[in-house]
Structure formats: structure tokens, C-alpha cells
C-alpha positions in Angstrom: -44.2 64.2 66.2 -46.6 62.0 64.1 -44.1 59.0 62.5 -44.8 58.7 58.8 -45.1 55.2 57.7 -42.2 54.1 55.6 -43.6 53.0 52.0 -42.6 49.6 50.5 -41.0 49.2 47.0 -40.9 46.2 45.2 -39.0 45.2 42.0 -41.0 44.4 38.8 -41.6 40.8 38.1 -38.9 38.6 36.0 -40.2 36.8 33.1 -39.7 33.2 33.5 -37.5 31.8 30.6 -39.1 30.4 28.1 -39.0 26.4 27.6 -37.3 24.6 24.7 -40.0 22.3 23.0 -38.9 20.9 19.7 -41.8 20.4 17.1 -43.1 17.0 16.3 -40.8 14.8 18.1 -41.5 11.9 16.1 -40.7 13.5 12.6 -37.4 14.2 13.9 -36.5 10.4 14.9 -38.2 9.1 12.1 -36.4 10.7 9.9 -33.0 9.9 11.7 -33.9 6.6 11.3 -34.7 6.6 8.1 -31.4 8.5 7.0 -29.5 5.7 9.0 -31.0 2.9 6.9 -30.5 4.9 3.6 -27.1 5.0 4.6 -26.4 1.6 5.3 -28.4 0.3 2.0 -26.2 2.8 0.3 -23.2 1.1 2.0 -23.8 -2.5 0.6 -24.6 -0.7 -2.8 -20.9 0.6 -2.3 -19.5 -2.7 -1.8 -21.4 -4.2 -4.5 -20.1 -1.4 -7.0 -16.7 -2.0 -5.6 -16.5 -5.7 -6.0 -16.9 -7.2 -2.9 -17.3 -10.9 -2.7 -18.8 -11.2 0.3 -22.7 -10.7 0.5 -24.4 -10.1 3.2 -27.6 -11.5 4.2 -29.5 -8.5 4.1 -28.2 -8.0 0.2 -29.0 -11.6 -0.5 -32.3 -11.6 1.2 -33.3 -8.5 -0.9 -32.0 -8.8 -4.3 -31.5 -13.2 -4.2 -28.3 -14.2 -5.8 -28.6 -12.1 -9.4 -29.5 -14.4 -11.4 -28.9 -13.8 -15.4 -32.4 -14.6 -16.1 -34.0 -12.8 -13.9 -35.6 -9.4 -13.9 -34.2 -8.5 -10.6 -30.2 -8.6 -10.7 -28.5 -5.9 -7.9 -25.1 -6.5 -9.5 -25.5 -5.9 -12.8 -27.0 -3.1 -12.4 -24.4 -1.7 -9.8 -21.7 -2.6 -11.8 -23.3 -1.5 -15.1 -21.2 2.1 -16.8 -24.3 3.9 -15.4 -23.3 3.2 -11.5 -19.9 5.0 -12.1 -18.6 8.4 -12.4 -16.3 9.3 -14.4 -12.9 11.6 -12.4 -11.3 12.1 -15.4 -11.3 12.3 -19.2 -9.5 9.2 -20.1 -11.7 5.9 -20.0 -8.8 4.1 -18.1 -9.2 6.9 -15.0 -10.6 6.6 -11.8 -14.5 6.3 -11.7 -16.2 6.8 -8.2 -19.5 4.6 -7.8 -22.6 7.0 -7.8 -23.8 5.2 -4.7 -20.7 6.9 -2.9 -23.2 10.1 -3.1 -25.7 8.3 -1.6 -23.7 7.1 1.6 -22.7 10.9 1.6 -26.4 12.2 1.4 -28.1 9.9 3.4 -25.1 11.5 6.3 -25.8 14.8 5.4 -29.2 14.9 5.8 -29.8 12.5 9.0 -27.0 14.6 10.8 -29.8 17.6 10.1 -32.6 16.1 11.6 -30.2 14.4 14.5 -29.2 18.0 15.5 -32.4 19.8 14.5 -35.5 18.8 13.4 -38.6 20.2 12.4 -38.5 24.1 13.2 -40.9 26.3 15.1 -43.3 28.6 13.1 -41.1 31.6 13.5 -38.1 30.2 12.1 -39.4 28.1 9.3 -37.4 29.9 6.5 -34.0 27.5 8.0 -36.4 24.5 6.8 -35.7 25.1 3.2 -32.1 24.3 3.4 -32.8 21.2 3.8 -36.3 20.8 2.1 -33.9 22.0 -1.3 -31.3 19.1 -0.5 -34.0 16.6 0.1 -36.0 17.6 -3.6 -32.9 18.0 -5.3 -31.8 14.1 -3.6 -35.3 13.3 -5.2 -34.7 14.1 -8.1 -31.9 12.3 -8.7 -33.1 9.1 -7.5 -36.4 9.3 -10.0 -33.3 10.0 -12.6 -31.4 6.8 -11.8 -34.6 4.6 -11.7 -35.7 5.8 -15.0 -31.8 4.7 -16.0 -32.9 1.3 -14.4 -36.4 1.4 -16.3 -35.6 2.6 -20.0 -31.4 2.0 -20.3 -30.7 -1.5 -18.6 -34.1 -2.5 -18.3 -33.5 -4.4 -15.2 -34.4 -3.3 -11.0 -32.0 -3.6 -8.8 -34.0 -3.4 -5.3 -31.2 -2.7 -2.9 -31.5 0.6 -5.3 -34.9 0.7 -4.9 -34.7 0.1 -1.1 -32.7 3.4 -1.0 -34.9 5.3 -3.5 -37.7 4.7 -1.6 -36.4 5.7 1.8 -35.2 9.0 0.3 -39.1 9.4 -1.0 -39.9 8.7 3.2 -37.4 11.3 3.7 -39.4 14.0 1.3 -42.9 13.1 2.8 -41.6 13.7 6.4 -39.6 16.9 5.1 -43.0 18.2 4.2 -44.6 17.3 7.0 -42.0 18.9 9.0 -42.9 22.3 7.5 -45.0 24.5 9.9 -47.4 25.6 7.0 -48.9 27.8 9.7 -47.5 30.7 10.8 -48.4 30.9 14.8 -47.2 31.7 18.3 -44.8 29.1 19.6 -45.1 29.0 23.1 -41.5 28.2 23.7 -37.9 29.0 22.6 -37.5 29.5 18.8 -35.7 26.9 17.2 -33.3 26.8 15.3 -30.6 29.2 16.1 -28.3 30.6 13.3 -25.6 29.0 15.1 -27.1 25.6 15.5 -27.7 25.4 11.6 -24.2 26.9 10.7 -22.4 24.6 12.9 -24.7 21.1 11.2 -24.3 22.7 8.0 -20.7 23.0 8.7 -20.6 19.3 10.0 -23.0 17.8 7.4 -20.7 19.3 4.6 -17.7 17.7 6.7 -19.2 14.4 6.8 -20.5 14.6 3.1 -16.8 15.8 2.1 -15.3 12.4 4.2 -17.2 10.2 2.5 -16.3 11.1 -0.9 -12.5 11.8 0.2 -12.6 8.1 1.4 -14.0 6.3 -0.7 -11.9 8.0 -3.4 -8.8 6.8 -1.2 -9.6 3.2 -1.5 -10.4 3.3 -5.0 -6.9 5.0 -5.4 -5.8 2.4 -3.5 -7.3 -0.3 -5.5 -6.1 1.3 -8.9 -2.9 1.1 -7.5 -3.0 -2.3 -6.4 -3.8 -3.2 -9.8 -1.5 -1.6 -11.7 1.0 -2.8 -9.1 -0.2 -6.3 -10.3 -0.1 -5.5 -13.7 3.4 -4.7 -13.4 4.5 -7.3 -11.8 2.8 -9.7 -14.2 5.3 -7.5 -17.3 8.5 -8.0 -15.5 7.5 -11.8 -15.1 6.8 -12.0 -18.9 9.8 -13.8 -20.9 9.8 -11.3 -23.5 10.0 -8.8 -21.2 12.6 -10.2 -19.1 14.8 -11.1 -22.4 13.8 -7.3 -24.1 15.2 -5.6 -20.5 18.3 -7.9 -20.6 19.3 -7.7 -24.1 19.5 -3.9 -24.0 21.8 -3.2 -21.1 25.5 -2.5 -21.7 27.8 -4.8 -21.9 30.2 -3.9 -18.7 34.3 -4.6 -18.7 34.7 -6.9 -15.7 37.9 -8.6 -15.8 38.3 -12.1 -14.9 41.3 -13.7 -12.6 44.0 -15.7 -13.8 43.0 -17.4 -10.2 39.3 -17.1 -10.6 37.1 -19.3 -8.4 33.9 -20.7 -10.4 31.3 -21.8 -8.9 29.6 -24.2 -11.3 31.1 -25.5 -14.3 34.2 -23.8 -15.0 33.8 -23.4 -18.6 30.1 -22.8 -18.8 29.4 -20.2 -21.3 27.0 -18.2 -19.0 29.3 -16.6 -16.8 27.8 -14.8 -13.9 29.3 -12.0 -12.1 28.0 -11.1 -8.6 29.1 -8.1 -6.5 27.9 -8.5 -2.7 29.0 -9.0 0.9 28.6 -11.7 3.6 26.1 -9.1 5.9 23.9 -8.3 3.6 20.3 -9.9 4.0 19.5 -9.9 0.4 23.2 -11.0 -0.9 22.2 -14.3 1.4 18.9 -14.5 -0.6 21.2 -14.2 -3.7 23.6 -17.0 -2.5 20.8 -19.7 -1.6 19.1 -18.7 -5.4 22.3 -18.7 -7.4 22.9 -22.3 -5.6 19.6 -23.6 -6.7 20.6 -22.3 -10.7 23.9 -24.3 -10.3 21.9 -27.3 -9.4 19.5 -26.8 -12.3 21.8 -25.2 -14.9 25.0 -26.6 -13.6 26.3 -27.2 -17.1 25.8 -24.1 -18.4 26.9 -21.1 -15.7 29.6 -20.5 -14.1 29.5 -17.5 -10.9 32.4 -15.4 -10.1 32.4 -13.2 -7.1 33.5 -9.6 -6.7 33.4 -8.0 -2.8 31.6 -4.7 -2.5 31.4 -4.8 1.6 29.3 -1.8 2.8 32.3 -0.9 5.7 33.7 1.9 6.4 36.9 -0.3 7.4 37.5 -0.9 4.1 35.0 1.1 1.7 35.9 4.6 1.4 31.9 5.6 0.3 30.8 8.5 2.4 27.5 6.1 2.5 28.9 3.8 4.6 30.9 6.2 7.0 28.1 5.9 9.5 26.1 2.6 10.5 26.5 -0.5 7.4 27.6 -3.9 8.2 30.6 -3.3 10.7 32.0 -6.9 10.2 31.8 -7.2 6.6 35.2 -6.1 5.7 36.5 -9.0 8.0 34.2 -11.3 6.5 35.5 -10.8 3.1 38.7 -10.9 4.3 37.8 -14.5 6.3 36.5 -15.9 3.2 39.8 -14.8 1.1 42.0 -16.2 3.9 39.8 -19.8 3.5 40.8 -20.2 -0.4 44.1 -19.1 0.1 45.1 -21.1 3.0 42.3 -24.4 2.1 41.6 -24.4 -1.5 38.8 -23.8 -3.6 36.5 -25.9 -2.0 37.4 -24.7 1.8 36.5 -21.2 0.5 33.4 -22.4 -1.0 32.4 -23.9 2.6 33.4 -20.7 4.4 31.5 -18.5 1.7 28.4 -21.2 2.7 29.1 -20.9 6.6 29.4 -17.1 6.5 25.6 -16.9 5.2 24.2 -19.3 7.0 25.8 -17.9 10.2 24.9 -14.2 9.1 23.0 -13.1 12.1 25.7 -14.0 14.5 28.5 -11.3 12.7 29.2 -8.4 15.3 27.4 -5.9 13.9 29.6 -3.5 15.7 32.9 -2.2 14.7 36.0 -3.9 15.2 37.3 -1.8 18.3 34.5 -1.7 20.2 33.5 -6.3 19.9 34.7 -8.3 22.5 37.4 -11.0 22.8 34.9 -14.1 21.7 33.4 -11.7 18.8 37.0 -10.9 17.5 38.0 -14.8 17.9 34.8 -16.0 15.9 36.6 -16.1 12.4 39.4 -18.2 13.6 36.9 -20.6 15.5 34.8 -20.7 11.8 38.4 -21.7 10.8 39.1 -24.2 13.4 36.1 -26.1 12.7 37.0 -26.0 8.7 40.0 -28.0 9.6 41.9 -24.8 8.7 45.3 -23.7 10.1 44.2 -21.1 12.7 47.7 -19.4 12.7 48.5 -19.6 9.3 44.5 -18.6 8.4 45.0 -15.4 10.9 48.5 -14.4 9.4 46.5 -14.3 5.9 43.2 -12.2 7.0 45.5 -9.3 7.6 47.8 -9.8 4.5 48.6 -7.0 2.2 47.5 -9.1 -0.5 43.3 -9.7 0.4 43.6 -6.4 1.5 44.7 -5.5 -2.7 41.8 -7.8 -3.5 39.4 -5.9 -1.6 40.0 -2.9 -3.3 40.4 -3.5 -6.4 36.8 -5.3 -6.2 35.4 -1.9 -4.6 37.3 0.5 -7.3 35.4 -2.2 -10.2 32.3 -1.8 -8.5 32.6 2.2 -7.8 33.7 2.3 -11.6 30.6 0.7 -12.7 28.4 2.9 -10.5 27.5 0.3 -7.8 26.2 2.4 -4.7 23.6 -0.8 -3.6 24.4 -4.7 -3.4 23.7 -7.2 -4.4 24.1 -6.6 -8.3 24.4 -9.3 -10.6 25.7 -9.4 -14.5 25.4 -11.9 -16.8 28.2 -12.1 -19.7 28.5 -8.4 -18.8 24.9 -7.2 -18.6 23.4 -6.1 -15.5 20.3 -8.3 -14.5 17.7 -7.0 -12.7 14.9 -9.5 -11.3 17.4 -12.0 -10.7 15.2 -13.1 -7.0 12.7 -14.9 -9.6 13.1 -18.3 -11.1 11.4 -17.6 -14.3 14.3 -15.2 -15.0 16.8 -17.5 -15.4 14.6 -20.1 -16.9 14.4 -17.5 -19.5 18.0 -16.6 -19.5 19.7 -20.3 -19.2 16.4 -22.5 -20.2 17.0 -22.2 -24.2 20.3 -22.4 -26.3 21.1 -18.9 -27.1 19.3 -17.0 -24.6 22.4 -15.3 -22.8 25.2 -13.9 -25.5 28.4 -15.7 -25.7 31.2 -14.9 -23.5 34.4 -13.7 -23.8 38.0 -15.0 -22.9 39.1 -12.4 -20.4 36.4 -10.2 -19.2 33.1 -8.7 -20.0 
């Protein structure tokens, strides 16, 4: 038998892939680069807008130091109407500084050429995305240097630093364009992906600029206004016009009532804290300072308003508060009663300046030194330490308490410390200027009365 040959197959050949090779390389970077420096020019046209103080040397080496006579002046121009927008309708609104859009462009358009460049011939149409941002950005700069030229009449070159780059944007944007419609011999570029996704980022970026810059002039605006505020409830008229129209509240006074200060000033002061509050020590030390200055002319009485659930019924308070205060209060009671006037005065002034070392646990769960630190204040008082103990828990404090904490509930008191004066409620009393006003002139706070106010 003859033996046929077997025949040999062979598969087709495989196209090799095609090679990615981007168009004019050095449009691409140059552009980049260019972006980057309009961005950063438009930076220190930002700060400049927003009222930095500090130059830099690259702002003072371009524009000098703005002087009024000459024709060159960066800040006037940059802080000229013209350099804002307007947000809003109302004249006192928040205005965004044009170069803000600048930063923002500048962004936008290197982030194009960063992730795509000049196209291949075949897909030259994607070019005109950006070519349209880059005229319309233009545009817009021949528009604010014909503001420059024919409103303000002055050049700011840090503007025209940035103007100009955006014109080297345009030329190479051009230049970028295949005019030429050829065979690329490579992989056609750029996919609908790659310009969705930088469009998508570009928009991002452009979007975060503005949303930022919008935050810190928010933030500024507020800052200002916070100032502004401030500066109104430090005004005297202001502080007498907020005084002079509160109620005048019924707060009885004591047949035994301890003044601090002259007893028959006829500024009589009314304060409502506890001995574990922070600011009710703040309170103390100021109030001390008024006696000292106005020692003649205001007296303080004190109510107890001890944020305890020990003692204060508020559903506030059932949780957390100042687990000793009730036992300070009662501490301080037991001093005058047992010492005198004066003792309770010195265990009023111990108990603040000692603040931070009251248990700030409740009473069941302190130990034997915490629940003996009352009586040692005591002892060192030169205070009887039985007699003083008896007297903490007497039926009698325990009265006084309350009936401070039904005043204050009656009045509305839900926060301590609150002060009244002859039976108005004072706000702003942490500031000096507010009792100048009050107590500085004859007739600033309203008389008195016998019995309570």
C-alpha cells in the first residue's frame, strides 16, 4: 500500500497589537505646566482678593509693593467691586472673588492635558471639548483686562501673569489639533471612557474649588459678624438697653441674709450657683473683684441651685452633674451656722478654690477620706468638727436648700450660674465693662427694695 503523506495545517497569522503613541509629547507637558503655574498665579490672586497680609515673594517681585502712585497696583485692582461676584441680591451678601474661577479653570483644564493630551487624527472631534473651554476661558480674560484698561485704569500684573498663560494655553490648544486627517499608526486615543472619566474629575475638581473657597469666605463672614456682635453686647448702651428691659423678678431676702459687700449698698445682687460648677467659680473670683471696686455700692446674696440629684429633684440632673454639690452647699451652710458670717465666707472661698478636689462621684460609692474631706475643710477653719457634722445633716440646711431650688425652678432656672441685679436678670456679667456700666455712674442700676425683688 502506497502511504499518503499527511498534509500540514497552519493557523492564520495574529495581528500584533497595535502600540499606544500619544501625539506631540511636548504639547501635552507644556501645557501641564503651564496650567500648573496658572493655577498657582491664580492662588496668590485668591489671597490677595481675600486679604491676606502676608506677600509672598513671587507677588512682590511681580507687582512691587502697590504703590498709590503707580500705574501698576495688584491690590487695588484685586480688591476693586470688579474682582468680586456677587452670591446674592443684597449688597451685604457673600461675594466670591472672580479669581476663585481661575484656580478652578486653570484645574480643570491641566487635569485634561495631564490625562490626555493632544488626540490622534481619528479621534480629533474629543479635542473640541476642551478647545470650547479654553476660547470661552479666553474670552473672559480679554473681558477682565479690558475692565483693567477702560474701568480702573490701572494693571495689575499678577492678573496679567495669568491672562497670558491662559493665551499659552489657547496657542498650544491649537497646535494640539490634528488639522490633518491621516492614518495613525498606533492605538487611537482618546477613548470615550478616558474623557468621561477626566471630564467627570475636571468637573469634580472645578466644583471643589468653588465649594471651598465658598466655605472659607462663609467662614470669614461669620467670623466677622461674630466680631461684630461681640463688639454690641460690649457697647454701654447696649448693655444698659438689655438690662433695663428684663423683668423685675420676686426674690425674697432673709431676715438672716449674709451680704457680701456693704450691707446696705443699694445694688443688691442675687446669684444662684453651686460650689462644682466651673463657671460659678469664674463668677465667685469676678463678683470679688466688683466688691473690691464697688464695695460701697453692692451688696451679693446667694441662693443654692446645686445640679444633684441628691437634693435637686430636675430630671436633668438624674444622671451625671456634680455628685458632691449638694454636700457642698450643705458644708458651706454648716460653716455660717456653726462659725459666723465670716467662717462661711472662708468656707464659700475654700470650696472654689479647692473645686477640683470634690468627689465627683455620688455619696455611696466615695471612699472614707472623700466622705471625711468636709469635716477636715472644717478642722482646719478652726470649726467644731462634731458640732459642724451634726449641722450638715440638719433638717434645717436641708429646708434652705430647697426652698433656694423651688425660687430658682419658679423663676425658670434650668442652667447656673444666673445672676440678678435689684431683680433683673444680667446676662454678660463675665465682662468688666458690664458692671462699670451698671455700678460706674449714680443711677445706673434702679433702686432697691426693703424685702425682695
Amino acid at each position: 500500500m502506497t502511504q499518503v503523506p499527511a498534509m500540514e495545517t497552519s493557523n492564520p497569522p495574529t495581528a500584533a497589537p497595535l502600540p499606544f503613541r500619544q501625539p506631540r509629547q511636548w504639547i501635552r507637558w507644556l501645557a501641564v505646566l503651564l496650567a500648573a503655574a496658572g493655577w498657582y498665579v491664580s492662588l496668590q490672586a485668591l489671597r490677595v482678593s481675600a486679604g491676606s497680609t502676608v506677600v509672598s515673594p513671587f507677588v512682590e517681585a511681580l507687582c512691587g509693593r502697590g504703590d498709590e502712585g503707580g500705574v501698576d497696583d495688584c491690590t487695588s485692582v484685586l480688591t476693586s467691586p470688579q474682582a468680586y461676584m456677587q452670591l446674592s441680591r443684597g449688597a451685604e451678601g457673600p461675594k466670591i472673588p472672580v479669581s476663585t474661577f481661575g484656580l478652578a479653570y486653570f484645574a480643570l483644564v491641566g487635569l485634561w492635558y495631564l490625562f490626555i493630551g493632544p488626540p490622534t487624527p481619528g479621534r480629533r472631534g474629543w479635542h473640541l471639548l476642551i478647545a470650547l473651554i479654553v476660547v470661552a476661558g479666553v474670552i473672559k480674560s480679554l473681558g477682565y483686562m479690558g475692565v483693567m484698561a477702560w474701568e480702573l485704569h490701572r494693571w495689575c500684573s499678577l492678573c496679567l501673569t495669568a491672562h497670558g498663560l491662559n493665551g499659552g494655553l489657547l496657542l498650544l490648544t491649537v497646535l494640539a489639533f490634528p488639522w490633518r486627517k491621516r492614518e495613525w499608526p498606533g492605538l487611537p486615543h482618546p477613548s470615550g471612557r478616558l474623557v468621561g472619566a477626566t471630564l467627570a474629575a475636571g468637573g469634580l475638581a472645578f466644583i471643589a474649588h468653588l465649594a471651598l473657597v465658598y466655605v472659607m469666605i462663609a467662614g470669614t463672614m461669620l467670623n466677622e459678624r461674630t466680631a461684630a456682635y461681640a463688639k454690641v453686647l460690649h457697647d454701654p448702651a447696649f448693655i444698659q438697653w438689655d438690662f433695663h428691659r428684663q423683668p423685675v423678678a420676686t426674690i425674697p431676702l432673709l431676715e438672716d441674709e449674709y451680704f457680701a459687700g456693704a450691707p446696705t449698698a443699694d445694688t443688691t445682687v442675687v446669684v444662684f450657683s453651686d460650689f462644682q460648677c466651673s463657671h460659678c467659680e469664674r463668677l465667685h473670683a469676678i463678683l470679688k473683684d466688683v466688691s473690691a471696686k464697688y464695695g460701697d455700692r453692692v451688696r451679693v446674696a446667694y441662693r443654692y441651685y446645686p445640679q444633684d440629684p441628691q437634693c435637686n429633684a430636675n430630671p436633668r440632673y438624674r444622671s451625671g452633674g456634680h455628685a458632691s454639690a449638694c454636700r457642698a452647699v450643705r458644708a458651706a451652710e454648716a460653716a455660717r451656722v456653726v462659725g459666723g458670717d465670716q467662717t462661711y465666707a472662708r468656707m464659700r472661698d475654700l470650696l472654689y478654690s479647692r473645686q477640683s478636689e470634690l468627689p465627683a462621684v455620688p455619696y455611696a460609692r466615695q471612699s472614707d477620706v472623700q466622705r471625711r474631706l468636709f469635716e477636715e475643710w472644717a478642722a482646719e477653719l478652726g470649726l467644731d468638727v462634731t458640732a459642724f457634722s451634726k449641722t450638715m445633716d440638719s433638717a434645717a440646711i436641708a429646708a434652705r436648700i430647697q426652698a433656694d431650688i423651688a425660687l430658682a425652678d419658679t423663676l425658670g432656672i434650668t442652667g447656673i450660674p444666673v445672676v440678678y441685679v435689684n431683680g433683673k436678670r444680667l446676662r454678660n456679667w463675665s465682662k468688666p465693662e458690664t458692671w462699670d456700666v451698671l455700678l460706674g455712674g449714680a443711677g445706673s442700676a434702679e433702686p432697691p427694695r426693703a424685702t425682695s425683688y
